[in-house]
mmCIF entry with sequence, helices, sheets and N, C-alpha, C, O atoms, coordinates in Angstrom:
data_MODEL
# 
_entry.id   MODEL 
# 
_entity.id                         1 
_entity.type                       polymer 
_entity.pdbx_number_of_molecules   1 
# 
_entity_poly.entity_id                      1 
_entity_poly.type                           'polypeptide(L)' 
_entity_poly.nstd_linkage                   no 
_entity_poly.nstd_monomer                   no 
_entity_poly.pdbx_seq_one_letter_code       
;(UNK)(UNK)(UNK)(UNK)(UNK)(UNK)(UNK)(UNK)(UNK)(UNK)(UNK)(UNK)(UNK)(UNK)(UNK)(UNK)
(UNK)(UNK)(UNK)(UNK)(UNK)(UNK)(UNK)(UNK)(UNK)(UNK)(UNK)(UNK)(UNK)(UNK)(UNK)(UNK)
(UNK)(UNK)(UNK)(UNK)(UNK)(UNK)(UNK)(UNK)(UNK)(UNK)(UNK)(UNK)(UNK)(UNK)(UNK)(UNK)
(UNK)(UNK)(UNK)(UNK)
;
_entity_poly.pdbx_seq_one_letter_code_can   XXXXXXXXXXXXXXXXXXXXXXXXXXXXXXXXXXXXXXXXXXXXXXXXXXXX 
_entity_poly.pdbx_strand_id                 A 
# 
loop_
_entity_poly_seq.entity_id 
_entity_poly_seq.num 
_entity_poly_seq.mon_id 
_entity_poly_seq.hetero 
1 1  UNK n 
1 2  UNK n 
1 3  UNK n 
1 4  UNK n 
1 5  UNK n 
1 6  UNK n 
1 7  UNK n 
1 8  UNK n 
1 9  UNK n 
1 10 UNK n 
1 11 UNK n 
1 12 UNK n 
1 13 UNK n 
1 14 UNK n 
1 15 UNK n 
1 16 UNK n 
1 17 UNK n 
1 18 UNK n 
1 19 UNK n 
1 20 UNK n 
1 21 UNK n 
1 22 UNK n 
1 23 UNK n 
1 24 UNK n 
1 25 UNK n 
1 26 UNK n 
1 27 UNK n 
1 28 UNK n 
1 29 UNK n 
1 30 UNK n 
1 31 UNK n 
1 32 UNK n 
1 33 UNK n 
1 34 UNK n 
1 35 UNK n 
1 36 UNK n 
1 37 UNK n 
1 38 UNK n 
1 39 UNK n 
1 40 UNK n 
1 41 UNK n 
1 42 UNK n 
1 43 UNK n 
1 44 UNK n 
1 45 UNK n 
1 46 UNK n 
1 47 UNK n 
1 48 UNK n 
1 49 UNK n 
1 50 UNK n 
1 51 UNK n 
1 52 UNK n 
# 
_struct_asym.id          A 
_struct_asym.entity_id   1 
# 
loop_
_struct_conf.conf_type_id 
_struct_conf.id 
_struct_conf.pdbx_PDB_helix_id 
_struct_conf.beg_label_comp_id 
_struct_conf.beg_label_asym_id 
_struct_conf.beg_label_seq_id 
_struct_conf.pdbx_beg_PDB_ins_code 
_struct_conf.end_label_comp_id 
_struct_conf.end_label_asym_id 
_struct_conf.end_label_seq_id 
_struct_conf.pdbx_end_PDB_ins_code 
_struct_conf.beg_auth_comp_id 
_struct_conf.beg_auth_asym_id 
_struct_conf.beg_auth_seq_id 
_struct_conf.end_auth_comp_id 
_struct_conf.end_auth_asym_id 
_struct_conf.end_auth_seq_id 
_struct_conf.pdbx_PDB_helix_class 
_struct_conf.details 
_struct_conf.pdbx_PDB_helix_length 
HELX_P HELX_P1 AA1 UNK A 18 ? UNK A 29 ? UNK A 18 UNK A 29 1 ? 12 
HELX_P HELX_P2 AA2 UNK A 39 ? UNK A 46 ? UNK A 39 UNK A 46 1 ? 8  
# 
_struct_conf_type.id          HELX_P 
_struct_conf_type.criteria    ? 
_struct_conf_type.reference   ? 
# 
loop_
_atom_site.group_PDB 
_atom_site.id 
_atom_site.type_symbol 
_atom_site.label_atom_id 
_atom_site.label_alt_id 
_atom_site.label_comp_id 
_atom_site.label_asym_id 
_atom_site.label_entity_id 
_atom_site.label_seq_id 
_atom_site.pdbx_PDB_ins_code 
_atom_site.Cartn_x 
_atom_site.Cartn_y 
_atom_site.Cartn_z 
_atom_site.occupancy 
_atom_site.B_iso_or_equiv 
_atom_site.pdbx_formal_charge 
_atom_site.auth_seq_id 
_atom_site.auth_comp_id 
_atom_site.auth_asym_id 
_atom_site.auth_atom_id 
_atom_site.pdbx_PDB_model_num 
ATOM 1   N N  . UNK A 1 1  ? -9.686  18.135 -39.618 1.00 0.00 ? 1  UNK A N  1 
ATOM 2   C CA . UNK A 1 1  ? -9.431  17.558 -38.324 1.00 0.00 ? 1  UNK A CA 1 
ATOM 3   C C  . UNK A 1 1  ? -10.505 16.516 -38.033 1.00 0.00 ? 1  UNK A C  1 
ATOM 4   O O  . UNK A 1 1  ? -11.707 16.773 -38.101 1.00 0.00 ? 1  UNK A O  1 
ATOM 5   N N  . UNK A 1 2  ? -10.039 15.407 -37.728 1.00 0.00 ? 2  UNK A N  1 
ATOM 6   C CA . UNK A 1 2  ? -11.192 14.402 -37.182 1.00 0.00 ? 2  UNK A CA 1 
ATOM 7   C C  . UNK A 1 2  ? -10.535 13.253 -36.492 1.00 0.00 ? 2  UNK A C  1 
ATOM 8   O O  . UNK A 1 2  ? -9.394  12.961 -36.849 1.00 0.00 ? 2  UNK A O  1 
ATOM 9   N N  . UNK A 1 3  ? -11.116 12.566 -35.546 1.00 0.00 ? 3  UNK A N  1 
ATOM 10  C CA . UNK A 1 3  ? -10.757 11.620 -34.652 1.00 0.00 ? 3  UNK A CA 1 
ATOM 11  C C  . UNK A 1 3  ? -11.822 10.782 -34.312 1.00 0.00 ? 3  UNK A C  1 
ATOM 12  O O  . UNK A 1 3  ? -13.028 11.008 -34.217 1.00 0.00 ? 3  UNK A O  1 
ATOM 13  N N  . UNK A 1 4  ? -11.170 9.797  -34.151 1.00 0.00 ? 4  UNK A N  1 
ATOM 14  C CA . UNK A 1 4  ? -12.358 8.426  -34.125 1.00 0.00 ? 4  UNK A CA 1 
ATOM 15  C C  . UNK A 1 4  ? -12.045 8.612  -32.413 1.00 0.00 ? 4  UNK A C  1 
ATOM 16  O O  . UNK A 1 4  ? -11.022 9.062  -31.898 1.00 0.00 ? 4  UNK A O  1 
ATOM 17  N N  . UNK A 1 5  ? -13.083 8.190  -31.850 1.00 0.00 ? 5  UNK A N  1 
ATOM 18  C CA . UNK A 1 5  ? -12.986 7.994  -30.269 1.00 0.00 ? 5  UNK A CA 1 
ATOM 19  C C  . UNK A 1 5  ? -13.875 6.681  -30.419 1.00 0.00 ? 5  UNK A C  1 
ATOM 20  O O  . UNK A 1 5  ? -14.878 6.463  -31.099 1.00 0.00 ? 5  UNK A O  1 
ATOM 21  N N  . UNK A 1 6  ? -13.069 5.803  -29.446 1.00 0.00 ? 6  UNK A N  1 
ATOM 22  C CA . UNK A 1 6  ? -13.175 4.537  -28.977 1.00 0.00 ? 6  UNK A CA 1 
ATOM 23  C C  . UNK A 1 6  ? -13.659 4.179  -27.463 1.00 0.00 ? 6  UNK A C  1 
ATOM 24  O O  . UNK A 1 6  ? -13.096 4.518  -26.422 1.00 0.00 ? 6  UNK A O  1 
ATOM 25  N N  . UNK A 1 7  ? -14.585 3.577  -27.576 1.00 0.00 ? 7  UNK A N  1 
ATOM 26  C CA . UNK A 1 7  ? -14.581 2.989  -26.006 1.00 0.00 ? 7  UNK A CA 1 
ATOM 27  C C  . UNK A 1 7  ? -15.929 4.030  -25.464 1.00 0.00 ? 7  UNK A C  1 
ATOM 28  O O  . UNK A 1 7  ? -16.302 4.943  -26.200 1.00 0.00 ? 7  UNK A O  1 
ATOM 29  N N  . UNK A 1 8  ? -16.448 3.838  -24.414 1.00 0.00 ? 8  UNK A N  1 
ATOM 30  C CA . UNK A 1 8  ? -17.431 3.757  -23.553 1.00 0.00 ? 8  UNK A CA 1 
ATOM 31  C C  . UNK A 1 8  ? -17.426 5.355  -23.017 1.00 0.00 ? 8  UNK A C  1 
ATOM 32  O O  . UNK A 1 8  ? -16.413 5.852  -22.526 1.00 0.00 ? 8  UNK A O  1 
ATOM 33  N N  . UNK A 1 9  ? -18.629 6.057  -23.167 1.00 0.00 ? 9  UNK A N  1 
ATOM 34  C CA . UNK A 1 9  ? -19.161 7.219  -22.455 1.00 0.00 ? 9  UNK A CA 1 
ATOM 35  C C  . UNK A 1 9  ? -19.554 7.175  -21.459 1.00 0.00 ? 9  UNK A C  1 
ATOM 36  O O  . UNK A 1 9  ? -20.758 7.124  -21.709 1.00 0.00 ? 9  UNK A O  1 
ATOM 37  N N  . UNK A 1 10 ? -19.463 7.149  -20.295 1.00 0.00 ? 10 UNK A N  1 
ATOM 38  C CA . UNK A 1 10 ? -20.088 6.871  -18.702 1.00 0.00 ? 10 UNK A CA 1 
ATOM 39  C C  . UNK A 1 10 ? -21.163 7.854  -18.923 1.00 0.00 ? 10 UNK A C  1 
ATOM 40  O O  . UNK A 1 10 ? -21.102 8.843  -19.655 1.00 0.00 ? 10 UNK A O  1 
ATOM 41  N N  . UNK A 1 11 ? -22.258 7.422  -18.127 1.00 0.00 ? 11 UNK A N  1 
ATOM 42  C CA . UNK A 1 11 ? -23.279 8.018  -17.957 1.00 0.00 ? 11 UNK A CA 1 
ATOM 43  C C  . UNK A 1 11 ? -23.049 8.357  -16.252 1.00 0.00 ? 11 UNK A C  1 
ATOM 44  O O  . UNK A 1 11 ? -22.263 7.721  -15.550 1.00 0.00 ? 11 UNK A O  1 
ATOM 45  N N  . UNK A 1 12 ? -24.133 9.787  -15.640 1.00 0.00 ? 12 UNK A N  1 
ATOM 46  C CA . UNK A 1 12 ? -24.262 10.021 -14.540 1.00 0.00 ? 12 UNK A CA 1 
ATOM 47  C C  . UNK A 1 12 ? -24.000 11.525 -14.667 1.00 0.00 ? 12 UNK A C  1 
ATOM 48  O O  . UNK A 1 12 ? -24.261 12.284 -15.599 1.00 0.00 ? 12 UNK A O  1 
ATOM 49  N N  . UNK A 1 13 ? -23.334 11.787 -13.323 1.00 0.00 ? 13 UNK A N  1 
ATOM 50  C CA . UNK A 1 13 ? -22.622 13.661 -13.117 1.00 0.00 ? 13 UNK A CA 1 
ATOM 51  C C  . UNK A 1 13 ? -21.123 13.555 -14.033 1.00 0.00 ? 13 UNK A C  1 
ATOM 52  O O  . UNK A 1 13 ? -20.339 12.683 -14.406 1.00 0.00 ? 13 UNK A O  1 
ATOM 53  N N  . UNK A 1 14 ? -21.277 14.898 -14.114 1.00 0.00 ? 14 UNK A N  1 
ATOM 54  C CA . UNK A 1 14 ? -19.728 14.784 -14.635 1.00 0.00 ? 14 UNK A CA 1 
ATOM 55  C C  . UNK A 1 14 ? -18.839 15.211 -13.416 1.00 0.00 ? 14 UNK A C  1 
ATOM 56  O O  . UNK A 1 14 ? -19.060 15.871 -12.401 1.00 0.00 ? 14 UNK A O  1 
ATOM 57  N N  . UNK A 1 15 ? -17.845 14.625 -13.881 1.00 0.00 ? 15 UNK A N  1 
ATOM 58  C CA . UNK A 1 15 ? -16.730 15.063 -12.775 1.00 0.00 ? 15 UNK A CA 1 
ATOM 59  C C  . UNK A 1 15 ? -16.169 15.875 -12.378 1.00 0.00 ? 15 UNK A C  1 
ATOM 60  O O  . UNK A 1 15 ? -15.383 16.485 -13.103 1.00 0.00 ? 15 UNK A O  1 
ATOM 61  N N  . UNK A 1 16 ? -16.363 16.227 -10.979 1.00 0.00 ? 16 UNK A N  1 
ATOM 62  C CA . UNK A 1 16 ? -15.896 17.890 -10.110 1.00 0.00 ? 16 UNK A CA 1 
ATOM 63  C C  . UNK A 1 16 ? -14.297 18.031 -10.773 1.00 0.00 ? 16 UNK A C  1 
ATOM 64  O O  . UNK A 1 16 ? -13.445 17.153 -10.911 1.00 0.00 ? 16 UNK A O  1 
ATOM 65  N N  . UNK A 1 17 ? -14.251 19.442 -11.110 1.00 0.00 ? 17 UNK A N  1 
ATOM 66  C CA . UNK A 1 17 ? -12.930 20.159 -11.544 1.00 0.00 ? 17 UNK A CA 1 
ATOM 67  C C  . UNK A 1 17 ? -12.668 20.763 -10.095 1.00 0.00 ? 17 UNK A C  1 
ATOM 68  O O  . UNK A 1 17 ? -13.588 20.694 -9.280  1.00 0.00 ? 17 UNK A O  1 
ATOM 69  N N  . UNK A 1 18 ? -11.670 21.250 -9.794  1.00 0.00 ? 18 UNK A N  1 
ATOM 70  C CA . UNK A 1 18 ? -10.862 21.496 -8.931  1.00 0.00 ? 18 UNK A CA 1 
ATOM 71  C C  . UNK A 1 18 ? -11.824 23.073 -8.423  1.00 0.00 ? 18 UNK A C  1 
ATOM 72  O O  . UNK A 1 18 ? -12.347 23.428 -7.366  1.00 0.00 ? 18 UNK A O  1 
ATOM 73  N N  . UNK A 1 19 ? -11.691 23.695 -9.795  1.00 0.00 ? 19 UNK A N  1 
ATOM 74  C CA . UNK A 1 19 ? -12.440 25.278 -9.512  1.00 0.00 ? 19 UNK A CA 1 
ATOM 75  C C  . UNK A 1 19 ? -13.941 25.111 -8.683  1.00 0.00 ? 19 UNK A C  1 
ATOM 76  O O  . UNK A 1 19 ? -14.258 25.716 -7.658  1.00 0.00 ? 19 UNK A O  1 
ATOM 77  N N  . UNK A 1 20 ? -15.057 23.753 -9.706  1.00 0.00 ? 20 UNK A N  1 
ATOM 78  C CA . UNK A 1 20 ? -15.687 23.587 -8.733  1.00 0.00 ? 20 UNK A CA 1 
ATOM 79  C C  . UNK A 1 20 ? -15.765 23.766 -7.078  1.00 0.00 ? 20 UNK A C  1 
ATOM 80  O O  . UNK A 1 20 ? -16.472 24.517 -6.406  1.00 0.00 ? 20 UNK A O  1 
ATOM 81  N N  . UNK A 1 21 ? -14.905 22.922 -6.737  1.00 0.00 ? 21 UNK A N  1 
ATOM 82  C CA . UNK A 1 21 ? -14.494 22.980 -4.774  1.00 0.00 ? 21 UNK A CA 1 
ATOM 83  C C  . UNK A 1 21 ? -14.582 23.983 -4.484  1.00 0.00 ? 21 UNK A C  1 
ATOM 84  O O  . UNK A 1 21 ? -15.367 24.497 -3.687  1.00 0.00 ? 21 UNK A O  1 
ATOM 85  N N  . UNK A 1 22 ? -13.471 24.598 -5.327  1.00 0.00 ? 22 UNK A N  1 
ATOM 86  C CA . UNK A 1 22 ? -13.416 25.990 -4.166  1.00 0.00 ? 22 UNK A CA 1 
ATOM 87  C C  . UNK A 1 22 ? -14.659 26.646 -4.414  1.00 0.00 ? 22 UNK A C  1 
ATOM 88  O O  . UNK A 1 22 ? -15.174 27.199 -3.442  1.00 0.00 ? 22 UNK A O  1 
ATOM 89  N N  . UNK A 1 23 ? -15.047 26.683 -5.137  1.00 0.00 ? 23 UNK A N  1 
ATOM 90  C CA . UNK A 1 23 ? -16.371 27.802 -4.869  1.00 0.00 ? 23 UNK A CA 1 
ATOM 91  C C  . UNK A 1 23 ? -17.457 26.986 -3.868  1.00 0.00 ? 23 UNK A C  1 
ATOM 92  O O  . UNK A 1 23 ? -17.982 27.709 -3.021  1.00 0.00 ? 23 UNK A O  1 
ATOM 93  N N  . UNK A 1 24 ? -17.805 25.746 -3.864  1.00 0.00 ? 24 UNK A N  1 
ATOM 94  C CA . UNK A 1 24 ? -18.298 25.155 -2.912  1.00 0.00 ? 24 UNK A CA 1 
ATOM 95  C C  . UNK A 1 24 ? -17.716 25.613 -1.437  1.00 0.00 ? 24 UNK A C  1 
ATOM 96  O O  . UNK A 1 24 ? -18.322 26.134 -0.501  1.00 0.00 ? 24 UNK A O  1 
ATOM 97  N N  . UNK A 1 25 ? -16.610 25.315 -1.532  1.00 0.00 ? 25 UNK A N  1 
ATOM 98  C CA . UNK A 1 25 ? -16.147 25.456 -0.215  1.00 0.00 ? 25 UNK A CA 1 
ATOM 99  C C  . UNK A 1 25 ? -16.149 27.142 0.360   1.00 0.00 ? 25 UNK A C  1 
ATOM 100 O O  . UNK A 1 25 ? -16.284 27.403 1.556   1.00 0.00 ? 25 UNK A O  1 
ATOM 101 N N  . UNK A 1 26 ? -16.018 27.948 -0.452  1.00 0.00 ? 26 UNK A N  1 
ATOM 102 C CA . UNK A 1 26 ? -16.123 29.511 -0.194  1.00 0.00 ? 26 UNK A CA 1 
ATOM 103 C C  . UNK A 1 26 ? -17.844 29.579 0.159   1.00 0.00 ? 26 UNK A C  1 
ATOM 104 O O  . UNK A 1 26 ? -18.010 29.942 1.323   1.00 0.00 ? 26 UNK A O  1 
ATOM 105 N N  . UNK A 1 27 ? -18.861 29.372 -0.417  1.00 0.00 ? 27 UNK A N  1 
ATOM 106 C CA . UNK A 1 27 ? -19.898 29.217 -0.118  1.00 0.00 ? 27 UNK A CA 1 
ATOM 107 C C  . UNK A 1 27 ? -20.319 28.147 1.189   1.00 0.00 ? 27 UNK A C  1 
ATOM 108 O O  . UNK A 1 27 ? -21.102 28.723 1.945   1.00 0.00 ? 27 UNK A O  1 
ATOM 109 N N  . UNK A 1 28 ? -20.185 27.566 1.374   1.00 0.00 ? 28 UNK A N  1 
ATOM 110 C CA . UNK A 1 28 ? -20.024 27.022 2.564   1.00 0.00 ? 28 UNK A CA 1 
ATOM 111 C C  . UNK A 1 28 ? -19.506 27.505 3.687   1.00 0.00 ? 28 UNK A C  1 
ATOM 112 O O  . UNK A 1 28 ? -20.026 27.247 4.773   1.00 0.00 ? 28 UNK A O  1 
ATOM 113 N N  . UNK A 1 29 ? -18.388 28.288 3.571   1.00 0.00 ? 29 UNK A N  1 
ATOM 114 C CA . UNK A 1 29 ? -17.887 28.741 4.859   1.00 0.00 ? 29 UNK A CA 1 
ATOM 115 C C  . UNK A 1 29 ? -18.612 30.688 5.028   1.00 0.00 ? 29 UNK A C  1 
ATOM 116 O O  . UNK A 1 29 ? -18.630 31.566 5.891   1.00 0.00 ? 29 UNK A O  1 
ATOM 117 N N  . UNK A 1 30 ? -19.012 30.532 3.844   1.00 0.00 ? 30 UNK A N  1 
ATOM 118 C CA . UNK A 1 30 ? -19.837 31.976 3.910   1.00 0.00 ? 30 UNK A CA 1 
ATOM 119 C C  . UNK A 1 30 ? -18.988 33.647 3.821   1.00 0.00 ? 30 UNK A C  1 
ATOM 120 O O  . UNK A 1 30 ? -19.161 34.677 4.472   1.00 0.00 ? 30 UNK A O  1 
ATOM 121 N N  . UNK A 1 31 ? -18.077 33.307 2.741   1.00 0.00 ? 31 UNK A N  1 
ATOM 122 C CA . UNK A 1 31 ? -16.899 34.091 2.913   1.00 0.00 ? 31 UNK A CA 1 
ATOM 123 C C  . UNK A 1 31 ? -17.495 34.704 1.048   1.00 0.00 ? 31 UNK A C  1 
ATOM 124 O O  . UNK A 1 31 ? -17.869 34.014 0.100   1.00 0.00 ? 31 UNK A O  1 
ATOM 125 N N  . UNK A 1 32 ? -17.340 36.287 1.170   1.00 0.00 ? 32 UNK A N  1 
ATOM 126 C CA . UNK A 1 32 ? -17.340 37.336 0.159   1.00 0.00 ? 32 UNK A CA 1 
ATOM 127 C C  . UNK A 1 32 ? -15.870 37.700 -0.489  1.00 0.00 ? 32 UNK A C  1 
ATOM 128 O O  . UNK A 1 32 ? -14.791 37.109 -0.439  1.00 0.00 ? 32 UNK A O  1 
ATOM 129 N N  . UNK A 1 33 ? -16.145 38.508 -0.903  1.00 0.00 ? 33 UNK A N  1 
ATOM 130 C CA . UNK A 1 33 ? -14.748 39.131 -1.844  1.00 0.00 ? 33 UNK A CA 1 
ATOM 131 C C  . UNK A 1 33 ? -14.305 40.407 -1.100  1.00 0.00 ? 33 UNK A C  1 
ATOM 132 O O  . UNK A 1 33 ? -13.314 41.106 -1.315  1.00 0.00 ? 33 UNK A O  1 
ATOM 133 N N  . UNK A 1 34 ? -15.486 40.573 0.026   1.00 0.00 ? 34 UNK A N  1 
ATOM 134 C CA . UNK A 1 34 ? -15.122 42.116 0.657   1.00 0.00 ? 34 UNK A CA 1 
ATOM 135 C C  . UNK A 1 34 ? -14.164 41.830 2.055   1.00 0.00 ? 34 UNK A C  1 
ATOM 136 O O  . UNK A 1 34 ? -13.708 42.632 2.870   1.00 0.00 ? 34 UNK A O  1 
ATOM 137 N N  . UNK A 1 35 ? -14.042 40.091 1.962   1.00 0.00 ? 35 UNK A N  1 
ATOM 138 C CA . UNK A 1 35 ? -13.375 39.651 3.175   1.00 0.00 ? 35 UNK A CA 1 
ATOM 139 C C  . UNK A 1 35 ? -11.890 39.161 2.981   1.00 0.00 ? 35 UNK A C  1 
ATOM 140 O O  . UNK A 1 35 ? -11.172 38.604 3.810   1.00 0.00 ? 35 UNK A O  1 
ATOM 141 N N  . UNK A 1 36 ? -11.607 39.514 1.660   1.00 0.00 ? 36 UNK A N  1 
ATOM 142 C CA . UNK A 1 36 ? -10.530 38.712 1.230   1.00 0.00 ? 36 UNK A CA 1 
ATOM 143 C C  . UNK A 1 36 ? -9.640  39.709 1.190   1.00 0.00 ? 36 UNK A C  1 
ATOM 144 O O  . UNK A 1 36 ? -8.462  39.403 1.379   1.00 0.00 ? 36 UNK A O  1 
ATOM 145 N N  . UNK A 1 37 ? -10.015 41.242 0.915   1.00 0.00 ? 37 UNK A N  1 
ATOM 146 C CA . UNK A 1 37 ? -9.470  42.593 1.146   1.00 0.00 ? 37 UNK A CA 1 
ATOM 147 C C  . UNK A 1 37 ? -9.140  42.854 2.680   1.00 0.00 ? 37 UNK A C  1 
ATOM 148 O O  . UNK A 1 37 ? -8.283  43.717 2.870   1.00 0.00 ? 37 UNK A O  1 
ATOM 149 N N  . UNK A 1 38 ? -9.715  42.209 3.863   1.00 0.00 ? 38 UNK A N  1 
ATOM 150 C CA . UNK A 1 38 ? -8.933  41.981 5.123   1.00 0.00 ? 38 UNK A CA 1 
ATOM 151 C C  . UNK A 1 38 ? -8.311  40.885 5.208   1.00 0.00 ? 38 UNK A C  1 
ATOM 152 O O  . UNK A 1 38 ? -8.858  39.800 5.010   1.00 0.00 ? 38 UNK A O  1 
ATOM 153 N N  . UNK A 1 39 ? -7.079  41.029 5.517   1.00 0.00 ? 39 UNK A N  1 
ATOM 154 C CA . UNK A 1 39 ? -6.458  39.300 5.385   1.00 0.00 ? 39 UNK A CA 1 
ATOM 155 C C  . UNK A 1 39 ? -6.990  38.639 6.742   1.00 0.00 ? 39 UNK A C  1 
ATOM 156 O O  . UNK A 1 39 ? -7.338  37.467 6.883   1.00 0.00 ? 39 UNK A O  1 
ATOM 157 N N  . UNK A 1 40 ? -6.973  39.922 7.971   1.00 0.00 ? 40 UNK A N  1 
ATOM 158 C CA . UNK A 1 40 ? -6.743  38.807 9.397   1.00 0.00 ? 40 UNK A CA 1 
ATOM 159 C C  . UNK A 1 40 ? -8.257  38.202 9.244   1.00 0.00 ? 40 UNK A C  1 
ATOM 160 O O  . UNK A 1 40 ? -8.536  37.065 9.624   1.00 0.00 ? 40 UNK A O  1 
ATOM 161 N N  . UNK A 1 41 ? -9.113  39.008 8.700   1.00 0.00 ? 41 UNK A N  1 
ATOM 162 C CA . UNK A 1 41 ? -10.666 38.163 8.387   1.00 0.00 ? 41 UNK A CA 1 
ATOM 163 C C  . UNK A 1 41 ? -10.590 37.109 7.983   1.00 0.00 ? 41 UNK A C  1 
ATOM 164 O O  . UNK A 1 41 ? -10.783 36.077 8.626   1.00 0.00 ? 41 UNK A O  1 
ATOM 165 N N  . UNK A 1 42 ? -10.257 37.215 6.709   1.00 0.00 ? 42 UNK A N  1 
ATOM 166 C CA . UNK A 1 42 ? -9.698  36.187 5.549   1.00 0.00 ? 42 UNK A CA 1 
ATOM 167 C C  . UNK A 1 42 ? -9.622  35.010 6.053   1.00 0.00 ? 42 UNK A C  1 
ATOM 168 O O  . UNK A 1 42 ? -10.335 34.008 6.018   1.00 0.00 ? 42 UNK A O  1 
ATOM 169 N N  . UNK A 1 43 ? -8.394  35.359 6.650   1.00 0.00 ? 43 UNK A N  1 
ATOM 170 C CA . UNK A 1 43 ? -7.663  33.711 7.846   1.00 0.00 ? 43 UNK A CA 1 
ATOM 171 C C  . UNK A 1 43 ? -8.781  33.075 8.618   1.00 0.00 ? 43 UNK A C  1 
ATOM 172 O O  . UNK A 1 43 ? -9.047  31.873 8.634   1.00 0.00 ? 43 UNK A O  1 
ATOM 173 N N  . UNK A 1 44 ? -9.267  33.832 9.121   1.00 0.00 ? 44 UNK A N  1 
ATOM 174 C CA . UNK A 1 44 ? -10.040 33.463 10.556  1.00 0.00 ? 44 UNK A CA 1 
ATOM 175 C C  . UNK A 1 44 ? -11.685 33.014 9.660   1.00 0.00 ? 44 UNK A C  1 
ATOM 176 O O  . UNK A 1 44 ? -12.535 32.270 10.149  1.00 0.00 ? 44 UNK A O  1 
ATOM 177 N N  . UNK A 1 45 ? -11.756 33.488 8.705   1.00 0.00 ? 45 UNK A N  1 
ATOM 178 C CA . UNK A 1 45 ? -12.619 32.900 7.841   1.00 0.00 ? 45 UNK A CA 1 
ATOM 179 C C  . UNK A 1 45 ? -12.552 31.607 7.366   1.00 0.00 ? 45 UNK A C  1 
ATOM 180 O O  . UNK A 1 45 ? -13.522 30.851 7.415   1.00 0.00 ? 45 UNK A O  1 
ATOM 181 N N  . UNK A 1 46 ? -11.174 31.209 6.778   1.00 0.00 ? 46 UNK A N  1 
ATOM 182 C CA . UNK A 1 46 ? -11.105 30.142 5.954   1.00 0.00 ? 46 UNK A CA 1 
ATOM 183 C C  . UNK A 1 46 ? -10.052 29.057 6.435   1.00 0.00 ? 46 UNK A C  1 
ATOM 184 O O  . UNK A 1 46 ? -9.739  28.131 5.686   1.00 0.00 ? 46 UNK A O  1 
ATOM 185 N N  . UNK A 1 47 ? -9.635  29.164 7.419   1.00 0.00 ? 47 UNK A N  1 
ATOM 186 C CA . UNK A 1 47 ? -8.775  28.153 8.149   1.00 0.00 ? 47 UNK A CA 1 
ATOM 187 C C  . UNK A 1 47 ? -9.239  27.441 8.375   1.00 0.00 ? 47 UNK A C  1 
ATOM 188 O O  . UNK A 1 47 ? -10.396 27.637 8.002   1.00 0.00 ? 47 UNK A O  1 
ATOM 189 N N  . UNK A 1 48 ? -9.090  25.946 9.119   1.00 0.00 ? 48 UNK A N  1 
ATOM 190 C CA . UNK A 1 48 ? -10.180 24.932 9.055   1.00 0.00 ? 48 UNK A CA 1 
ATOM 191 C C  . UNK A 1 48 ? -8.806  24.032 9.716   1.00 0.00 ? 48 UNK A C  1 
ATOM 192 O O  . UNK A 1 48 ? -7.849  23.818 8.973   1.00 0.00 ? 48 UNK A O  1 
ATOM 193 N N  . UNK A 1 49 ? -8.793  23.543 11.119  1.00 0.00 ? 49 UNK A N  1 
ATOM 194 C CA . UNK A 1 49 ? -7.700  22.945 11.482  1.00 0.00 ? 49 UNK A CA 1 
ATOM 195 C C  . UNK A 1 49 ? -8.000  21.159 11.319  1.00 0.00 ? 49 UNK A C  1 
ATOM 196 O O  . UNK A 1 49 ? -7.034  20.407 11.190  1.00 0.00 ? 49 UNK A O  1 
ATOM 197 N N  . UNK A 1 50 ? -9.240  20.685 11.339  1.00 0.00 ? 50 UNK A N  1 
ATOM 198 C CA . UNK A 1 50 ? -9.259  19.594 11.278  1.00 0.00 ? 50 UNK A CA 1 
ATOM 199 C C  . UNK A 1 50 ? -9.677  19.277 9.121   1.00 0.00 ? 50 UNK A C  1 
ATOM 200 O O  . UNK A 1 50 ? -10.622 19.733 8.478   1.00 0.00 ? 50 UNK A O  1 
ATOM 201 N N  . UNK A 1 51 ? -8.638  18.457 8.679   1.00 0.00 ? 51 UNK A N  1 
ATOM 202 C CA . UNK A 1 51 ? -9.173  18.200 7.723   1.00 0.00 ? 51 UNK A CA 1 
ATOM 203 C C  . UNK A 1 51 ? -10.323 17.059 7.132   1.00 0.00 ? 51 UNK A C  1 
ATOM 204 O O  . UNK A 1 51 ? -10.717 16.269 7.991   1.00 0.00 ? 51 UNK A O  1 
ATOM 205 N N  . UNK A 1 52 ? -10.818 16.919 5.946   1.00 0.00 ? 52 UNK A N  1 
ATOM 206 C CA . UNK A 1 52 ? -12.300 16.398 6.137   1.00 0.00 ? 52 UNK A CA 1 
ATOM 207 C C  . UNK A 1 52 ? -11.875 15.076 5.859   1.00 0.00 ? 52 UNK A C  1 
ATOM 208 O O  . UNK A 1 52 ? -12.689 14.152 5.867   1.00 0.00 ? 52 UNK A O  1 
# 
């Protein structure tokens, strides 16, 4: 198996994956795994009516 790759490596961060976010965003809003076992918590935890 081998492949030539062409063209330019960007330098800097690499780029946020999707899974990234959410764990940002779960940490941010300050929400556990022991809150996700109550849903009405859950909600009232992670709802967010204005988006960013």
């Amino acid at each position: 198996m081998s492949l030539n790759v062409y063209g330019y490596k960007g330098r800097g961060r690499p780029q946020k994956v999707w899974n990234d976010c959410v764990k940002e965003d779960i940490r941010r809003k300050g929400v556990d795994s022991d809150m996700a076992a109550d849903r009405d918590v859950w909600r009232s935890s992670t709802y967010c009516a204005e988006p960013r």
